[in-house]
C-alpha positions, 0 to 999 in steps of 0.5 A: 579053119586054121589052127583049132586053138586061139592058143595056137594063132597067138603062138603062131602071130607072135612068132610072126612079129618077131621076124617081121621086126627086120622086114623093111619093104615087105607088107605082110597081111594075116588073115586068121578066123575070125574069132581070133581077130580081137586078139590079135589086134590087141597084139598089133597094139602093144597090149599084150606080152612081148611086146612089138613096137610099131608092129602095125606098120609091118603087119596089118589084119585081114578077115577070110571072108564078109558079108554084104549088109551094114547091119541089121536082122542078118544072124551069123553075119559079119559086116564090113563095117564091123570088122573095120572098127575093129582094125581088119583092114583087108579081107580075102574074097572069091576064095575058091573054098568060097566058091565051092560052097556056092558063092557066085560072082554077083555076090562077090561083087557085092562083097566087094562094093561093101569091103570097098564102102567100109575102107576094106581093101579086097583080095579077089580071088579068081581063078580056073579049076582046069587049063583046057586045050581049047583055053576056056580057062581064058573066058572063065577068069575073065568072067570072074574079073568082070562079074565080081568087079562089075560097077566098082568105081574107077577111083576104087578100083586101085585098093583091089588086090587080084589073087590068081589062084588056079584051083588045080594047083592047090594042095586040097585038090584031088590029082592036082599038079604043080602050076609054074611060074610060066603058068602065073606069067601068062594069067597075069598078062591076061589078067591086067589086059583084061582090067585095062580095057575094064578100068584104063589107067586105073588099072595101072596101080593094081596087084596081082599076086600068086596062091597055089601050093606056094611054099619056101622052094617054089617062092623063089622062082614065082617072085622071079619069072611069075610078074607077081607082086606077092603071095598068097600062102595057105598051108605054108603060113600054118608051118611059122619056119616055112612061112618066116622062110617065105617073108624073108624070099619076098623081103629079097625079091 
């Protein structure tokens, strides 16, 4: 529920668009509350001040969670559906904060065949809240691959992005410490074992990238020794030098 003010997002987008002017082969993707969303469509389109020509080709929209219906008698909900119709064109799923208020694999799963249905591309997070001696932590990750994206066709399977996000790393977590990007190398060999023996070659095209306390110093070395294909930024992003800093680490990786 970042920034409080459409005020503040706009400010944030726009400062977004300017530097994203000189990105050639980085997709950036924003992914703000959803009430900010129209806004910053309108912004992606060129009806608002400054003006950015093409923008919607460097930057695309991303909502932070939705539901699993069409349509229908489901108050506060918001479907897949709509949020296509309106330009989102990719959507976070399995977010550990998700997860903390009870969401469960299944109903992740569904999520994902609706985003899927409707022409969204899903981030699904997963992820481990501790690394045991015993590498439980394998099992756990691996149920969360293979619950959320149970019954997922194979043809689908490519437009799911994978967000490895090792909850004892992120920010908000009590004693947390910082995962490297040995940590990351390891949980994405795993990771796309495990979709291989899921998916075959489909699995192939797939991306994985990294979320966990990621900001401008640590960027660096994820994208260098980590085997991501991006970022997955969380207070950085709210921070418009560090997370411009962050695009321009990625333009050069």
């Amino acid at each position: 529920m970042n920034p409080l003010s459409l005020q503040e997002g706009e400010s944030l987008f726009i400062n977004i668009a300017k530097s994203a002017s000189l990105i050639k082969n980085t997709e950036i993707v924003i992914c703000p509350p959803f009430l900010y969303l129209p806004s910053f469509v309108s912004i992606l389109a060129g009806k608002g001040k400054p003006k950015f020509p093409n923008l919607h080709k460097k930057i695309s929209l991303g909502a932070q969670n939705v539901f699993w219906g069409e349509g229908g008698a489901f108050t506060g909900e918001v479907s897949a559906e709509m949020l296509y119709n309106i330009g989102v064109r990719y959507v976070i799923l399995g977010h550990s904060e998700r997860r903390a208020l009870g969401e469960t694999n299944a109903l992740v799963n569904k999520k994902i065949k609706a985003s899927l249905s409707a022409g969204l591309r899903p981030i699904l997070c997963v992820g481990e809240s501790t690394r045991d001696e015993n590498h439980n932590y394998f099992n756990l990750v691996k149920t969360q691959l293979e619950e959320c994206l149970n019954g997922v066709k194979k043809t689908l399977i490519p437009k799911v992005i994978i967000a490895y996000e090792p909850i004892w790393a992120i920010s908000t977590t009590e004693n947390r410490k910082d995962a490297t990007p040995a940590d990351s190398l390891e949980m994405v060999i795993f990771i796309r074992k495990i979709l291989s023996d899921k998916f075959g070659s489909d699995a192939g095209g797939m991306r994985i990238v990294y979320g966990g306390s990621v900001n401008e110093k640590n960027a660096p070395e994820f994208f260098k020794n980590g085997g991501i294909d991006g970022l997955l930024p969380g207070r950085a992003s709210l921070d418009i030098a560090r997370f411009i800093k962050i695009i321009k680490i990625a333009e050069n990786a």
